[in-house]
Every structure is written in structure tokens, then in C-alpha cells.
C-alpha positions in Angstrom: 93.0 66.7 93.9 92.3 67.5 97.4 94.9 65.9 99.4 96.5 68.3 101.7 99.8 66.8 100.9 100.0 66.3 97.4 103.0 66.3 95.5 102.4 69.6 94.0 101.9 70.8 97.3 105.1 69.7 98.1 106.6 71.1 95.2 104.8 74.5 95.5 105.8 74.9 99.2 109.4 74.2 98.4 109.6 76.2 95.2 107.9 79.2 97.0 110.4 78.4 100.2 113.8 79.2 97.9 112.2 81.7 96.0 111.8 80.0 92.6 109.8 81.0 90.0 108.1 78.1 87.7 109.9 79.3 84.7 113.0 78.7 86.7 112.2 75.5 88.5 111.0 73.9 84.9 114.5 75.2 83.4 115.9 73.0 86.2 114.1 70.5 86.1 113.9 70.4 82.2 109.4 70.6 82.5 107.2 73.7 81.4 105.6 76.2 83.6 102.6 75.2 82.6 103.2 71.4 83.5 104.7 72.7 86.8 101.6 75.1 86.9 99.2 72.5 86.8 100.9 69.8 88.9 100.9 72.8 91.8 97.0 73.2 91.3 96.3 69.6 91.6 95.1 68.9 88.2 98.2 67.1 86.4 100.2 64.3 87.7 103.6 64.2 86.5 103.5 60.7 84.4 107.3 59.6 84.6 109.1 58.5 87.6 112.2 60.3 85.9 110.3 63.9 86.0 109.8 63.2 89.8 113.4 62.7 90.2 113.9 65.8 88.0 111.7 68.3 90.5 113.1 66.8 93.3 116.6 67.0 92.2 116.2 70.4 91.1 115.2 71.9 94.6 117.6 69.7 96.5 115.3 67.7 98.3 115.0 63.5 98.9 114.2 61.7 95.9 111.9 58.9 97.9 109.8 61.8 99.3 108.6 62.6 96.2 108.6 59.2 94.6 106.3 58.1 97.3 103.7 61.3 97.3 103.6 60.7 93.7 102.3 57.0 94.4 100.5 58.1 96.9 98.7 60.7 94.7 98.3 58.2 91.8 96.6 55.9 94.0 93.8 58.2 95.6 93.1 59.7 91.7 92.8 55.9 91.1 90.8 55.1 93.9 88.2 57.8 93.6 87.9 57.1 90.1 86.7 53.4 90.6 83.9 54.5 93.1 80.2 55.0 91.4 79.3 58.6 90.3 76.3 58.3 93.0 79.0 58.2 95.7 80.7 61.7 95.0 80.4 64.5 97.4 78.0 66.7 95.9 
């Protein structure tokens, strides 16, 4: 995903910011590095509105934040999957 704020932008930013590792952000929030892992590199959404919560509980920060960058990153993966393959950057 290419959004510049992305939730696991967000969630990267904020881990790095108090010095967490993923191991110990996942322990938090009860998620594996490797989801964590991939939700920071763009390439996994986190499916359940309750793992949202989770991360965002477990680095202390507002709950709607990252409620509404998830939607907002489930709707972009949504819309750029309904346009034609021919209209793709190349």
C-alpha cells in the first residue's frame, strides 16, 4: 500500500517513537511480529476491528484514530482493486 498515512505507518511511527520492539508491541497487543511486521510494510491489513483496538490500546493512543485509518486503508485497497488491470501505474 502506498498511502503515506497508512495504519501501519501509524503504528510503525509510534512503536519506533516509545522504543518498542514488535515482539513487544504483539505481546501487548496479543498479535505476532510477523502480523505486526507486515501490517508496518503495507502488505497485511489487520482484519478485526478488535485487533485495531488492541494496537491502539497497547501504545496508548485514540482508538478512533486508528479505527478510521483502518477504513480508510480498507477502502483505497478496495478501490484500486475494482479499477481495470490496463489502468495501473506501470
Amino acid at each position: 500500500m502506498t498511502n503515506k498515512e497508512s495504519l501501519g505507518k501509524l503504528v510503525h511511527d509510534e512503536r519506533r517513537a516509545q522504543k518498542l520492539s514488535q515482539i513487544k508491541l504483539g505481546e501487548l497487543a496479543t498479535l505476532s511480529q510477523t502480523t505486526l511486521s507486515q501490517l508496518e510494510l503495507g502488505k497485511r491489513q489487520l482484519r478485526y476491528v478488535t485487533d485495531v483496538v488492541r494496537v491502539a490500546d497497547a501504545l496508548g493512543l485514540s482508538r478512533n484514530k486508528f479505527v478510521l485509518q483502518a477504513v480508510s486503508d480498507y477502502r483505497t485497497r478496495q478501490e484500486s482493486k475494482s479499477r481495470p488491470w490496463y489502468a495501473e501505474p506501470l
